[in-house]
C-alpha positions in Angstrom: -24.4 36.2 -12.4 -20.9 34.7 -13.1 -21.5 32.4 -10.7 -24.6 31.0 -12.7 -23.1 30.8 -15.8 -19.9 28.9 -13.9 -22.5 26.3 -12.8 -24.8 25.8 -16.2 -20.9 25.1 -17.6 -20.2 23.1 -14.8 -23.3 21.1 -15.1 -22.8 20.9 -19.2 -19.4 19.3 -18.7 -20.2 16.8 -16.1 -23.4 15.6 -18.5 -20.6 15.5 -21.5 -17.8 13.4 -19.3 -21.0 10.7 -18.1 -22.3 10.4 -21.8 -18.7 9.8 -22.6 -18.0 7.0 -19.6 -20.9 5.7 -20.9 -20.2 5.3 -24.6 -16.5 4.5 -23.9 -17.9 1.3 -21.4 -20.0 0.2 -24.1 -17.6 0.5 -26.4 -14.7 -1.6 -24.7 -17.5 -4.2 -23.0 -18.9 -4.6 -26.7 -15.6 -5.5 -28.2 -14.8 -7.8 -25.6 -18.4 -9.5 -25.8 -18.5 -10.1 -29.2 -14.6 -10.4 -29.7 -15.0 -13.7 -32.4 -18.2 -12.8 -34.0 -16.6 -10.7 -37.4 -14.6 -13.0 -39.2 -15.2 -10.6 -42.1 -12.8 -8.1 -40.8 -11.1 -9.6 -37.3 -9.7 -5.9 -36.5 -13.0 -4.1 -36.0 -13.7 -6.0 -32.6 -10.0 -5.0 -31.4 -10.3 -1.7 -33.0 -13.9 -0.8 -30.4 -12.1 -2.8 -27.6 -9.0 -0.4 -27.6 -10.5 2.8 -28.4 -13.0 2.1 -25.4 -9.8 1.8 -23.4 -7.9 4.0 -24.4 -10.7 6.3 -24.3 -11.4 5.5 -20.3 -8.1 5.6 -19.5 -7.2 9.1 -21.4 -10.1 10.1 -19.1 -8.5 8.9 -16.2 -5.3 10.5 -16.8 -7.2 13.6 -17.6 -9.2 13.7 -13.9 -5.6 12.8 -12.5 -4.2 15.6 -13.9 -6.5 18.3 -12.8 -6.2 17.0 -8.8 -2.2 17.5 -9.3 -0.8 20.2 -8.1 1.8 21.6 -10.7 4.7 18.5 -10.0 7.0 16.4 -12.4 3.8 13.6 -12.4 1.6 16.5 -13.9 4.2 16.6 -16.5 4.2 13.4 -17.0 0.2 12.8 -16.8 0.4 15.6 -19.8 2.8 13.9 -21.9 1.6 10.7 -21.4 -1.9 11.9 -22.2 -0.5 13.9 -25.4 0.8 10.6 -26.5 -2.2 8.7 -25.9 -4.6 11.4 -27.6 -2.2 10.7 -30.6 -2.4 7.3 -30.4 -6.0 7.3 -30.8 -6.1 9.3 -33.5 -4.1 7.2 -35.6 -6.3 4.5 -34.3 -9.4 6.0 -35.2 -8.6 6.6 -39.1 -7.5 3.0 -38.9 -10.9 1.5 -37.7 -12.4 4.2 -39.8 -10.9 1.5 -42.9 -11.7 -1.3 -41.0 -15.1 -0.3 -41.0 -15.9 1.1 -44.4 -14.0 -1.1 -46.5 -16.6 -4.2 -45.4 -19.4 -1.5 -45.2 -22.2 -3.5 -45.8 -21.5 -6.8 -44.2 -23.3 -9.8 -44.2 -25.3 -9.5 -40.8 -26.2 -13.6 -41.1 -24.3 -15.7 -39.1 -25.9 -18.6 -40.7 -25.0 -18.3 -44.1 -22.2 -19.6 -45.8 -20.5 -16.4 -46.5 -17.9 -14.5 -43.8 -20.4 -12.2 -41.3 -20.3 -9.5 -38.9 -22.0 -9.4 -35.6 -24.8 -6.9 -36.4 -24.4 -5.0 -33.0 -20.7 -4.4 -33.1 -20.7 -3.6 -36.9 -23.4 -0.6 -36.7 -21.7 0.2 -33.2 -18.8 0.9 -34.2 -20.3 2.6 -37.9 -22.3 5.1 -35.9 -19.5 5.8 -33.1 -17.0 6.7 -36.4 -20.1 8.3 -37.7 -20.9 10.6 -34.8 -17.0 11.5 -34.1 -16.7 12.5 -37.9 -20.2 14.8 -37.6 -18.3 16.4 -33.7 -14.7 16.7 -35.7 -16.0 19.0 -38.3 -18.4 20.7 -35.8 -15.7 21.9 -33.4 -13.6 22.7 -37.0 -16.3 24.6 -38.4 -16.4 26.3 -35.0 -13.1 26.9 -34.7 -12.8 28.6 -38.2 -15.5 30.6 -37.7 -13.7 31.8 -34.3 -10.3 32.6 -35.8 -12.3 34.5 -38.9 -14.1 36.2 -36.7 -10.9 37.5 -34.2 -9.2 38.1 -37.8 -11.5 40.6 -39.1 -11.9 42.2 -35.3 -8.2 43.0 -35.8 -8.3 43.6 -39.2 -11.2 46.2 -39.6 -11.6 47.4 -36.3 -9.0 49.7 -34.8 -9.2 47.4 -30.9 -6.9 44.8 -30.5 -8.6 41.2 -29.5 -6.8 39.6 -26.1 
C-alpha cells in the first residue's frame, strides 16, 4: 500500500516540476521575445525574463542538490539556493508594482499613446495572479495545519511528533 501512495506522490510531483519548466520557459522566452515592446513600463519585460531564469535555474540547483551526497557543494547548492529563493521574492513584489501600477495598458501599438505588448502584459498579470491565489493556498494550509497540531496538544492528552 505505501508503495502506491509513494508512486501517486511521485507521479504528482513530476507533473508539478514539468508544469513548472514549462511556465518558467515561457516565461523567460517571452521576456526575451518581446523585450522592446512595453515602453509603458520598460521593467515588466526584464522583470518575466529574470524570474523565468531565475526560476529554471533555482530548479536546477534544486535537482543538483538532491543527486549530492551530503558534501561542502550540498552546502553550498543550499545556501546558494536560499539566497536565490530570496532573491526572487523580492523580485516578485517588485514586478507585482510593475505590473499593477500600469494595470490597464494601452494594448495598441498604433496609437499615439505609450503601449504594452498585449501577450507579455496579461502573461505576466495572470503569472503574479496565479502565484498570489498558490501563496495564500499553501498559507491557508499551513494555518490550518499548525491550528489543528495546536488543539491536538492542547485538548487531547497525546503528544503530536
Amino acid at each position: 500500500m505505501e508503495t502506491t501512495e509513494r508512486a501517486a506522490r511521485k507521479s504528482f510531483v513530476v507533473v508539478i516540476n514539468m508544469i513548472a519548466w514549462m511556465i518558467l520557459i515561457t516565461a523567460a522566452g517571452l521576456g526575451t521575445t518581446h523585450f522592446h515592446e512595453c515602453p509603458v513600463q520598460p521593467n515588466l519585460p526584464i522583470y518575466i525574463t529574470v524570474i523565468g531564469a531565475t526560476g529554471l535555474f533555482s530548479l536546477l540547483l534544486m535537482y543538483l542538490r538532491n543527486t549530492l551526497d551530503d558534501c561542502l557543494l550540498a552546502r553550498f547548492c543550499s545556501a546558494f539556493s536560499l539566497m536565490l529563493c530570496v532573491f526572487i521574492v523580492f523580485w516578485f513584489f517588485a514586478g507585482t508594482y510593475w505590473i499593477y501600477s500600469i494595470y490597464p495598458p494601452n494594448y495598441d501599438s498604433t496609437s499615439t499613446g505609450i503601449h504594452c505588448h498585449r501577450t507579455l502584459y496579461l502573461f505576466a498579470f495572470w503569472f503574479n495572479n496565479i502565484c498570489f491565489l498558490c501563496m495564500s493556498i499553501l498559507f491557508v494550509f499551513c494555518l490550518y495545519t499548525i491550528l489543528n497540531n495546536c488543539t491536538i496538544v492542547f485538548f487531547t492528552d497525546r503528544a503530536v511528533c
